[in-house]
N, C-alpha and C positions, 0 to 999 in steps of 0.2 A: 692289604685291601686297596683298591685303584682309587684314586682321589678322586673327591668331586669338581669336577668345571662343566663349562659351557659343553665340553665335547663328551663327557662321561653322564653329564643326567641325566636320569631313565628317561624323563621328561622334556617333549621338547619345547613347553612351554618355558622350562628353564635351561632348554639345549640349545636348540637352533633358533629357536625365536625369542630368545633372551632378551637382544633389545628390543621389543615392539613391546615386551610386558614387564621389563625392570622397574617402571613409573608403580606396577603393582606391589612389588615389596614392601611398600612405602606402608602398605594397608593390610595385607591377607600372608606374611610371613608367620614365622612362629616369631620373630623378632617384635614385629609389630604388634603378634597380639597382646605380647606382654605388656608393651609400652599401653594398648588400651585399656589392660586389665589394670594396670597399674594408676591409670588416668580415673578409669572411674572409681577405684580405693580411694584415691586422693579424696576428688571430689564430694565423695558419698561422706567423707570426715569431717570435711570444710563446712556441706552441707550439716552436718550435725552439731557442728559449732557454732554454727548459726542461730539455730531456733534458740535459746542454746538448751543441753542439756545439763543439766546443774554440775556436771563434773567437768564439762569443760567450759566452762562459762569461764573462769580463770585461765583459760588455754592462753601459752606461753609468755606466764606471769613467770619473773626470775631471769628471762632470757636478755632482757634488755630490747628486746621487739616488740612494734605493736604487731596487732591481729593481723592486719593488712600485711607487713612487711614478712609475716612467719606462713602465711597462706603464700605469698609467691615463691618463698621458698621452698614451701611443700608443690608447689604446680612444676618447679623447676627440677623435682624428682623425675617427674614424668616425661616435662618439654625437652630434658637435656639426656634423658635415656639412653645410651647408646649399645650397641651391640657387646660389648665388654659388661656392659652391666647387665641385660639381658642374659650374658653366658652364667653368672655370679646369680639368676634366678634359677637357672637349669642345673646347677651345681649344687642350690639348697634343695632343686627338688629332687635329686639322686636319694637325700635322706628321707623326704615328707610321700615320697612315691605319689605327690597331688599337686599339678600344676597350679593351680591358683590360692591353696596356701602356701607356696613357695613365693609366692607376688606378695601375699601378707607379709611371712620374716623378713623378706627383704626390706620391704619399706618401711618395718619396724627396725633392720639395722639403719637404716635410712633417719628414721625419726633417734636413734640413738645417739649418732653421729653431730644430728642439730639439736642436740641438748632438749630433747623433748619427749625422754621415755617413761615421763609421771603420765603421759596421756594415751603412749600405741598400743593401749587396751581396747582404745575404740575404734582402731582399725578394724574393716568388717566387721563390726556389733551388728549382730543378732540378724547378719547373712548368710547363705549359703552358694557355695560355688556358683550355680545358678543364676543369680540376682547381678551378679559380676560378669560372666560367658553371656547369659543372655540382656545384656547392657553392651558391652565390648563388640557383639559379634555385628549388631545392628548397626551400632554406628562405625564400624569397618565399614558393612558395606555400601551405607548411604554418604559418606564422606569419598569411599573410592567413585564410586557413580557420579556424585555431583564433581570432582575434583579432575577426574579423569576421564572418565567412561562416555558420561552424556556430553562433553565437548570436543569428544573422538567421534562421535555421532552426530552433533553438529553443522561440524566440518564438511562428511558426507554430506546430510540437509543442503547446508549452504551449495555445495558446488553441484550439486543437483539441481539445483533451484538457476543458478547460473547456465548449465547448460539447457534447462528448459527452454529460458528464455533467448539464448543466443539461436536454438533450434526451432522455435516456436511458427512458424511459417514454412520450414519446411514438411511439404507432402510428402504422405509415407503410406503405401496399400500396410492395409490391417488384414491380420491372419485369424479365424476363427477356426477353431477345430483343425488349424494349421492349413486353412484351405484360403484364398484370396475373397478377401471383408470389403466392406465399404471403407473407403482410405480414411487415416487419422493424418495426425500434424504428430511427429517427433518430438518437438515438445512439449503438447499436451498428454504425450504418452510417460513423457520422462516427470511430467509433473503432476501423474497418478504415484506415485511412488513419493511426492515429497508430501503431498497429500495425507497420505496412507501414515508416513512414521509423524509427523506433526502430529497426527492425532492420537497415534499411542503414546507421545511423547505426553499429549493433554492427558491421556488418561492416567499415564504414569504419575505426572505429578499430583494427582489428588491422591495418590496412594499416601500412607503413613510406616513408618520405620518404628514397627515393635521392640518395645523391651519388655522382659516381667522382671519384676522386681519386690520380691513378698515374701522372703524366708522361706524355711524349709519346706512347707506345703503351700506356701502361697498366702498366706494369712496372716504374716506378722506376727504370729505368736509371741516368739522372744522377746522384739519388741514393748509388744502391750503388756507382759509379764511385768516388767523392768519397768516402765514407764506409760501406765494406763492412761493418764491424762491428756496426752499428746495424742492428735489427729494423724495417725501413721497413713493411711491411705493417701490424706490430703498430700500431706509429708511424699509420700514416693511419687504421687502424679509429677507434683510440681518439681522433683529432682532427675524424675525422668526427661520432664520437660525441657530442660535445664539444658540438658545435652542435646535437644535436639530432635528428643526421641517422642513415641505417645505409648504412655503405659496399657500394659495388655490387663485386666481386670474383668473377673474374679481368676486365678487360674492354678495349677498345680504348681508342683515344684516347678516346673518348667513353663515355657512359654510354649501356648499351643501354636504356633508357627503360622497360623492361617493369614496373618497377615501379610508373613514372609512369603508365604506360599505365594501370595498377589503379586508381590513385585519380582517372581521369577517366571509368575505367568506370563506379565506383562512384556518382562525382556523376552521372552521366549517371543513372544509375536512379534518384535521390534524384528529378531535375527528370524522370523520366519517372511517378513516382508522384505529385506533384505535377501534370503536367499532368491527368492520372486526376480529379485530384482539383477542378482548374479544371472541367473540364467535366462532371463531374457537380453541382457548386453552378451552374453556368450553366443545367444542364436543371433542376434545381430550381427554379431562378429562371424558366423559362419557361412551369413547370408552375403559378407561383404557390405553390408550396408555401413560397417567400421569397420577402415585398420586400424592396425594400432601404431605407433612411434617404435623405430628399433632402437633400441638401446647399442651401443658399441659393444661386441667382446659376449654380449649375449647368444647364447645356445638353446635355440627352440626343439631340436630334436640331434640325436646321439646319431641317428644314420640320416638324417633327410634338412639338409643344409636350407633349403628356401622354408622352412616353418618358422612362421612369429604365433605360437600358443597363446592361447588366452590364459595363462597360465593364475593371474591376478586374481580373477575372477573364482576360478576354481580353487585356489587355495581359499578364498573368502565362504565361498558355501562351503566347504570340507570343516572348517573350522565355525562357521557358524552351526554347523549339522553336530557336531560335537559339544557345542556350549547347549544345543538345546537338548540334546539329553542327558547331557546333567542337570538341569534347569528342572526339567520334566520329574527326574530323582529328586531332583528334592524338593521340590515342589508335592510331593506324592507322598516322599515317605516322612519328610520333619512333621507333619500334623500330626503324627500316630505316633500312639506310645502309652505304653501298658499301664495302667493303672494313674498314679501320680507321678511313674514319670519310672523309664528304662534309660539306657545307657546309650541304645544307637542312635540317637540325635548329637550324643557329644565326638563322637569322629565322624559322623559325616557331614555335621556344620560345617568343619574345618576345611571343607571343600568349595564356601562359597567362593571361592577369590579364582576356583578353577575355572567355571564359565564366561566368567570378565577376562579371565584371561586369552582365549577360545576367540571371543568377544574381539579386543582388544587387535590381537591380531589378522583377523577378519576385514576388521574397520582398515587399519593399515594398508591391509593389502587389493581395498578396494578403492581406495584414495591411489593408489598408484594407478591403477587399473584406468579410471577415469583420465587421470591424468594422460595416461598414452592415447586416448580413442580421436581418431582422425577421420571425421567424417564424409562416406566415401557418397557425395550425391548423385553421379553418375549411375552406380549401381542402385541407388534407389527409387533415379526416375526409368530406368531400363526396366526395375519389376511394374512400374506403373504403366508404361509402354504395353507392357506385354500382359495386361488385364483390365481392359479395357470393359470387360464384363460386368466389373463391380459398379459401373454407372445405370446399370439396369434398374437398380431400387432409385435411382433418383428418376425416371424417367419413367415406370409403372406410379410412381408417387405424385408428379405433374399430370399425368392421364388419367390417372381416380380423381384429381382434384376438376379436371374436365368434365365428368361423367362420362371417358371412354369406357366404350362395353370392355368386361374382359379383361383389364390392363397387365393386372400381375401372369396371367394365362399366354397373354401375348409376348410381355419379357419375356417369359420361362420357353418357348417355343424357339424364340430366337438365339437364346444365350446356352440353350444345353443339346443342339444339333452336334455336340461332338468338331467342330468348325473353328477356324479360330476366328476371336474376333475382337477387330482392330479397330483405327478411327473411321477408316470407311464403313464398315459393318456397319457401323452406330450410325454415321452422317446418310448412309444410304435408306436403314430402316426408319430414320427421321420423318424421310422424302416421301413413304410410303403412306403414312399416317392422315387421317382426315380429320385435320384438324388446323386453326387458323395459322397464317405465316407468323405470327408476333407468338405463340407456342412453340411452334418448332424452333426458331430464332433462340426461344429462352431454354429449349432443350439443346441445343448444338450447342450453347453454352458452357454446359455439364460435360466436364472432364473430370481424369481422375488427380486431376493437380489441382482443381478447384472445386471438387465435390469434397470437401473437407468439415463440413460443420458448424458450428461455433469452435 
């Protein structure tokens, strides 16, 4: 069988885009998930030694540790996890056929090894896989977003926000319905777009990162069995909370995802503003309104030597157009689920790390894209040259403000004779006008370089 590398994975999120989404293994591997599965057993023990419960209230008496000094050791399960130990849980689960009681034996050989096997009974007390996947999965994904993802997006923000402002005074005709608009400023166009993700970025943060955490059905049964006196809900809020997370309450075996569902919505709209924003610097670029920077040694086309492609751009919407229909899947399909809970939620979780990946290299390849755009002002006062037209609404707009009869009837006579029409056009139907000289004065005014707006 052909090994795997960078040039053999089906995928080219781990083929050829390898390095733009390596930073993601870190989070959304099967390596990783272990170490988070692992992470919350730990935890969720530490936590139960805590309150305490009367069998470990003596927790590692005989070792020669205190409490403090045997809980770092147990965190140092987790924090020092390496892929050799992660293969040593894929190896217990050839026998258990259950990925996350193969994370239990291990970390009970784990507790054997630190002279601590009077107590790895309390490993996962009175959990079910569950309570662990849907703990583990969430904070993957809200540790890869904040660690990674939202300061790959940033980045864009920022230098968007940069070139606003460097652009912000150049005049630029606006296209409506692809036809010649009343003229904008280039960088008030480019800082509709920093606008727009700022604000789903606000939305995003009010969002919360679901975990369920409630035993077999949800309810703590084994729990309250065992130990009725103890506040178990209070108990998993605040262990939920502990990590990060905000517990999902009342709910099944599973977590009904509706939360998750929100923050794929939300990325989904971040890459749908983004894609917006790829294709309009593409039709820019087609307009010549930008070139771009050639790179040395770079090949725009296989037969046609003078092409510099937008090539940037378009890999960014390809890839952004991909992350959101995964996004949309699973957004769609994790809230459903038969009864107290079916099986296809647990392989297609396992896909959230796909659209951050999608994501990821999107981002990448838009940062470059920017970075090439060499702003061509030439071609963009030659299209204002050549539509002279679009001063019409300012100049029916000074002549209703007069009480000329008729104003917009007048424009519209003058500007759609089929004719073209230039600065004279304008300077001459000025001349024709009955109306005072300090009017016409502030109408000759009105060009399309400085009929701009706020």
């Amino acid at each position: 069988m052909i090994g795997l590398d960078k040039l053999t994975a089906v995928s080219p999120i781990d083929g050829r885009y390898a390095s733009k989404t390596a930073s993601l293994r870190e989070y959304f591997s099967e390596y990783a998930l272990i170490r988070y599965r692992t992470r919350v057993e730990i935890e969720y023990f530490i936590a139960l030694c805590r309150i305490p419960l009367p069998q470990l209230a003596g927790f590692g008496e005989g070792t020669g540790k205190t409490k403090d000094a045997l809980f770092s050791d147990l965190r140092g399960i987790y924090t020092t996890l390496s892929p050799d130990d992660a293969s040593r849980v894929k190896e217990i689960e050839k026998t258990t056929n259950h990925d996350v009681k193969a994370v239990e034996y291990y970390i009970k050989e784990r507790f054997d090894a630190l002279g601590l096997s009077k107590w790895k009974e309390f490993i996962h007390f009175g959990l079910t896989s569950q309570d662990i996947n849907n703990t583990s999965q969430p904070m993957m994904l809200k540790e890869a977003l904040e660690n990674e993802y939202i300061p790959a997006l940033g980045e864009i923000i920022s230098t968007l926000s940069a070139l606003a402002s460097e652009w912000e005074d150049i005049p630029m005709l606006a296209k409506t319905h692809g036809q010649p608009a009343t003229p904008t400023r280039l960088g008030k166009e480019i800082r509709v777009f920093v606008a727009r993700l700022e604000e789903q970025l606000r939305q995003f943060e009010g969002l919360t990162y679901p975990a369920k955490f409630g035993g077999a059905t949800g309810n703590m049964n084994a729990h309250k069995v065992a130990y009725p006196g103890i506040d178990w809900n209070a108990f998993a809020g605040d262990f939920v909370a502990s990590l990060g997370l905000r517990r999902s309450f009342p709910t099944t075996q599973i977590d009904h995802y509706d939360n998750l569902a929100a923050i794929f919505d939300c990325l989904r709209r971040q890459n749908t503003v983004l894609i917006d924003l790829c294709r309009d610097i593409w039709t820019y670029i087609s307009m010549e309104y930008f070139r771009q920077k050639v790179v040395k040694g770079e090949v725009g086309s296989s037969a046609m030597p003078h092409k510099v492609n937008p090539i940037d751009f378009e890999n960014a919407e390809g890839n952004l157009g991909m992350a959101n229909a995964v996004l949309t899947f699973l957004s769609m399909k994790l809230p459903i689920s038969r009864l107290q809970r079916d099986l296809t939620d647990s392989t297609v979780q396992r896909n959230i790390g796909v659209p951050l990946a999608h994501g990821m290299i999107a981002l990448a390849s838009l940062k470059k894209g920017l970075g090439k755009l060499i702003l061509n002002k030439e071609a963009i006062d030659a299209d204002l040259r050549r539509n002279w037209a679009v001063v019409a609404e300012a100049l029916q707009t000074i002549l209703r403000r007069e009480g000329y009869p008729n104003p917009y009837e007048t424009l519209k006579a003058l500007t759609r004779t089929g004719a073209a029409i230039d600065e004279k056009t304008i300077a001459d139907f000025i001349d024709t006008l009955d109306v005072s000289d300090s009017v016409k004065e502030e109408m000759r005014a009105v060009s399309p370089w400085t009929y701009t707006g706020l």
